[in-house]
N, C-alpha and C positions, 0 to 999 in steps of 0.2 A: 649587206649580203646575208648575216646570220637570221635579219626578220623577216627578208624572202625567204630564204631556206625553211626557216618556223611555221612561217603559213602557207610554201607550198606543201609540204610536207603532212599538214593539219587537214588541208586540201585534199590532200591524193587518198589521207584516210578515210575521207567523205566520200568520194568517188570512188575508191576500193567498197566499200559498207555497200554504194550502190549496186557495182557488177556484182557482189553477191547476192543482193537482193533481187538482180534480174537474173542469175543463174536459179536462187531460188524459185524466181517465175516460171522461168521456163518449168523447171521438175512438176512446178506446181499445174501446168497445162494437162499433165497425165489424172490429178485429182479430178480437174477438175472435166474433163473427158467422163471418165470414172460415175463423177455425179450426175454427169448428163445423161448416162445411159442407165443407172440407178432408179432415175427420177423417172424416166421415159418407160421404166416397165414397171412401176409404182412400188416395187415389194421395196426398192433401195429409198422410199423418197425423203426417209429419217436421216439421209447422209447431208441432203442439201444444205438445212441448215448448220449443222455442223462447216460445213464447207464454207458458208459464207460468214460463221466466225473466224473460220482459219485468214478468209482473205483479208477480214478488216481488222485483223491483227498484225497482218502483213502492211496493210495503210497505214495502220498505228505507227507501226514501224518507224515507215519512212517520214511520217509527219513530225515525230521525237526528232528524229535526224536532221530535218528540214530546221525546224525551230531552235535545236545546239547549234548550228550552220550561222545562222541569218540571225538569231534572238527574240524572234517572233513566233507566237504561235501559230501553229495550222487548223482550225477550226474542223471538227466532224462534226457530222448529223445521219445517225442512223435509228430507224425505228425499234424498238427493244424487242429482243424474238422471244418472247414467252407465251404461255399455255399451250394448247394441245397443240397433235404432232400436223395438224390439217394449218390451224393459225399460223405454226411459227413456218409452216413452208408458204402459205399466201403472202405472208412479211417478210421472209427474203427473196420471193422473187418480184414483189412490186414496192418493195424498196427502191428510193433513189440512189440510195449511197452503193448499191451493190450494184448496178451499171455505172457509179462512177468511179468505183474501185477495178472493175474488170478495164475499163476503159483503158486506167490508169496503167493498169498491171501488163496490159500487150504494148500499149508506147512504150514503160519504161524498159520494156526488155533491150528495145531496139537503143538509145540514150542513154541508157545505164552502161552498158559494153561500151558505145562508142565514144562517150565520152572517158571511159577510166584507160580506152587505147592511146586516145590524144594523149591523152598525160605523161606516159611513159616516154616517148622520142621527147617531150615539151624538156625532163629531167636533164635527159641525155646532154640533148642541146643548150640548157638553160645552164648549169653546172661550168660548160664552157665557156660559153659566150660570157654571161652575169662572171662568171669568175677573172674575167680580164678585163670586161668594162666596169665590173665595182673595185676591184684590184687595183689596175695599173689607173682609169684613167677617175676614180673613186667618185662615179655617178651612181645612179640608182639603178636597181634591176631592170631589165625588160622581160624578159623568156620566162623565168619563173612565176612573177605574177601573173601569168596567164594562166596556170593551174588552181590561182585562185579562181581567176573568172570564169573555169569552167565549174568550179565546183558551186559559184554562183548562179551559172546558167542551170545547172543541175537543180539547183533549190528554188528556183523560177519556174520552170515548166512541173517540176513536183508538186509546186504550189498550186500553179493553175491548172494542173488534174483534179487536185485532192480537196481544192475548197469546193465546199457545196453550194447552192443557191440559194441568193436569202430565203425564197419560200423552205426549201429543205430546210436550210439552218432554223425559221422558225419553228417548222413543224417536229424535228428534230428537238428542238426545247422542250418544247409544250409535252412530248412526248417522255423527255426524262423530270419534266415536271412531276407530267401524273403518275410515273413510276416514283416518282418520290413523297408525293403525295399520298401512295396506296402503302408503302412500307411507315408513313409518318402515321397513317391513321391505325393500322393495325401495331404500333406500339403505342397508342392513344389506348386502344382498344384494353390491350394488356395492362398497361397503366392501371387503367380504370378500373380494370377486373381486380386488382392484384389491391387495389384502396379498398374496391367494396368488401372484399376478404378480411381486408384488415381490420378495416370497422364492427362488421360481423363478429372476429374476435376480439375486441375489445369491447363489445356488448354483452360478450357471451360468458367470457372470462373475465371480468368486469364488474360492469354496471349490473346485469343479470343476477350475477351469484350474491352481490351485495341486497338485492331486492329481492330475493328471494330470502336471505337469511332476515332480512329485516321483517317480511312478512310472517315466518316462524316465530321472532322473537316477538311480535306483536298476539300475534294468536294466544303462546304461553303466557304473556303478561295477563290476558284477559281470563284466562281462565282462573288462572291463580289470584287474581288480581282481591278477591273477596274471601279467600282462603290464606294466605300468606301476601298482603301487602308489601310489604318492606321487599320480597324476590319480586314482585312484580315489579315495584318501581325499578329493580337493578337492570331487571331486562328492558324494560323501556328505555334505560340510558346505553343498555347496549342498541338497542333500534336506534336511537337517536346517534349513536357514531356511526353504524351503517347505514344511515342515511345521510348523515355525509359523506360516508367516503362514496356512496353511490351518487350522489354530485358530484365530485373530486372525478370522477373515473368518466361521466358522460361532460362535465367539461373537459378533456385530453379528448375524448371522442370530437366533440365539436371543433376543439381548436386544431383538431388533424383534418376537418372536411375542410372548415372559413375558419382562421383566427379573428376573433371579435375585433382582437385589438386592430385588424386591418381596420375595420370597420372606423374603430375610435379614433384612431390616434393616425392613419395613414402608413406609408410604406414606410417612411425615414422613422418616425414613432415606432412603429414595430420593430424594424431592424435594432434600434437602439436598445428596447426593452431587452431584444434578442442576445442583442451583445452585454448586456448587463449582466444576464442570467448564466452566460456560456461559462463563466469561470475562467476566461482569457483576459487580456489587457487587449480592447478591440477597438480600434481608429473609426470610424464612421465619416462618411463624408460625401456631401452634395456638390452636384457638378452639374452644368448645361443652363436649361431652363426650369430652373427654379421655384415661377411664378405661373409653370404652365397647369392646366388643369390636371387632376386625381387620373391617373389611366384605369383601365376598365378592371374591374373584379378579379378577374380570372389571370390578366398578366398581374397584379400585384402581387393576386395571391403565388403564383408561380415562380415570384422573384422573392417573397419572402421563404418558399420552402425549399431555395436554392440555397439560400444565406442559410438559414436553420442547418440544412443536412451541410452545409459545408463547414463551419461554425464546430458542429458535432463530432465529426472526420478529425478536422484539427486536434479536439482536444479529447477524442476518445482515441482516431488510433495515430495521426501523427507526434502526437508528443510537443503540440506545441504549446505556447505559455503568450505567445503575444499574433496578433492576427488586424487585419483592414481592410474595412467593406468599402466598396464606390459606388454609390449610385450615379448615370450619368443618364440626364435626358434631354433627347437628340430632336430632332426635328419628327420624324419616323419613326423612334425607335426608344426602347429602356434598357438601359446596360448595367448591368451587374459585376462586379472583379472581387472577387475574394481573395485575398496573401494569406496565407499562414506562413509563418517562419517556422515550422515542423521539419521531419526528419525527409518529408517526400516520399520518393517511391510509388504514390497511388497512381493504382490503373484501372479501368472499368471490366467489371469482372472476375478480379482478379482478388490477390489475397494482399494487395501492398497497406504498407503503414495508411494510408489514406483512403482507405478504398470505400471503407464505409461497407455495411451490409443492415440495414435495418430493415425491421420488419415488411413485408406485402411487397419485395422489391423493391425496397427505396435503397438509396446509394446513392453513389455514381448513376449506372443504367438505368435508377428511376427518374433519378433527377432532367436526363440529357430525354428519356421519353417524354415527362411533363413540358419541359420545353419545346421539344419535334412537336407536340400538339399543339403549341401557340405558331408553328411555322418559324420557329426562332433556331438560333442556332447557340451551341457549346464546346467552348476548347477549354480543356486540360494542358497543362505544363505542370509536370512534377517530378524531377530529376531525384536520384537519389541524393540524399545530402538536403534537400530541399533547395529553395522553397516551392512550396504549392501553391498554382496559381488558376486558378477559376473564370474563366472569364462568358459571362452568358448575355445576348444580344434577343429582346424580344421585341416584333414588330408591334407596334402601338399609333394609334391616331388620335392624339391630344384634340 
């Protein structure tokens, strides 16, 4: 008796959620009245889209509620209403999803009420009955799981409103594909800008100022060079140290476009030298296919300057002392996990123990753009207390 009670009860909360959300319909017919006659004398026609986010907020809705219900998702597909005020109103009104939201939104009115009416007498009666057939003669409910099954029926015809049709559901995809594609490429974009800046500075401030002073100190050697020997030779050994360090300064240049070592020694080669230099005690470690061939330039490069700035993070602002890299490759794919045993806290953008902020936008936010650019993806875990945990997935075709 107390696990019918539990579930119809859980039940009636579903079908309550509903008649509000068909009370909410109904109010909603005045909107959308409103927008009809908006649109129809054109000055209102900026309302319509607005209106058809309101309604697929209102699906949203019931689809969350559909999916708590049952444990299944409810799939949408809707075209994304952006650019001008001409576009976003041709894309909601030849939208699919917004005649099968409006569809949805005049059935439920009529379903949502009459089923949350069933329910009420179903209590009345179920309370009595269930209370003396599980009581006295101690069998199972009847009356009260039936407010289950309304609130099943309720998640059934919700269902089959609100799924779209494969052609929508693909087109639907493709659609928040390329939306996802145009935000990947414009932080591609930034990315880019925000290296070539960098580079720029560190030639400028750099490599430049060193070659410039070395040209000075070469000019004065020669002039002198026949008048006071001995200052001459001093300044040549001064050119001679600013011409190394202006080596010293355009290798850091280089090895922030392509690290050579990628080149030499491969991605596990690199990451190791990486972990050598970090000043941590760092675990390194190969996983998957082992014997598969070198992935392409540009993911290696991308998965060594995740290790690098995370590496960095750790032991510049979390405080930490010991740290383990993973490489793992997949069939598809190269995966990177970085631990730090630090204090945590990082967030992107933010000011935490781990956040990192290095030059041209690197961090976190450069990091997670350099990967958006290979189509790959990145999650953070970093609680405070630690540990911080990195884990980056980049598509690859061995």
């Amino acid at each position: 008796m107390r696990t019918a009670v539990r579930r119809a009860a859980r039940a009636t909360g579903q079908l309550t959620a509903g008649a509000g959300l068909a009370l909410l319909s109904y109010l909603f017919l005045a909107v959308l009245l409103f927008t009809a006659v908006a649109t129809l004398i054109v000055i209102g026609a900026g309302v319509l889209p607005e209106t058809v986010l309101m309604l697929r907020g209102m699906a949203g809705f019931k689809r969350r509620r559909v999916a708590a219900w049952t444990g299944e998702p409810v799939p949408a597909a809707y075209l994304p209403l952006r650019g001008g005020l001409g576009e976003r109103v041709r894309t909601a009104l030849s939208d699919p999803g917004t005649v099968r939201d409006l569809r949805w939104l005049v059935v439920h009115f009529g379903y949502g009420w009459l089923l949350a009416y069933v329910c009420l007498p179903l209590w009345a009666l179920g309370l009595v009955v269930d209370g003396v057939w599980c009581g006295l003669f101690r069998r199972r409910a009847v009356v009260l799981p039936l407010i289950g099954r309304l609130a099943d029926l309720d998640a059934a015809w919700s269902r089959a409103l609100l799924t779209p049709t494969p052609e929508a559901l693909h087109t639907g995809r493709l659609a928040e594909r390329v939306e996802e594609l145009t935000v990947t490429r414009a932080g591609a974009v930034a990315a880019h800008g925000a290296e070539l800046r960098r580079i720029e500075r560190d030639l400028h401030d750099g490599a430049q100022a060193h070659l410039v002073a070395l040209s000075l100190r070469l000019g004065l050697a020669r002039r002198m060079y026949d008048a006071d020997p001995q200052a001459a030779r001093a300044l040549l050994d001064d050119a001679q140290d600013q011409a190394e360090e202006a080596l010293t300064e355009l290798r850091h240049v280089v090895r922030g476009i392509h690290p050579p070592i990628l080149t030499d020694r491969g991605l596990a080669g690199a990451v190791r030298a990486l972990a050598a230099g970090s000043g941590l005690t760092v675990e390194v470690r190969e996983s998957g296919r082992t014997q598969a061939p070198r992935a392409p330039a540009a993911v290696e490069a991308a998965a060594y300057f995740v290790v690098a700035e995370a590496l960095t993070n750790a032991a510049k602002h979390g405080g930490a002392d010991r740290a383990a890299v993973e490489l793992t490759r997949s069939a598809g794919a190269l995966r990177v996990r970085v631990r730090d045993e630090g204090r945590g806290g990082a967030r992107e953008g933010g000011t935490g123990a781990g956040t990192g902020s290095g030059a041209g936008g690197t961090g976190l936010l450069g990091m997670r753009r350099r990967v958006a650019a290979l189509d790959g993806t990145m999650e953070l875990v970093s609680p405070v207390g630690g540990p911080t945990v990195i884990e980056v997935e980049l598509p690859c075709a061995w």
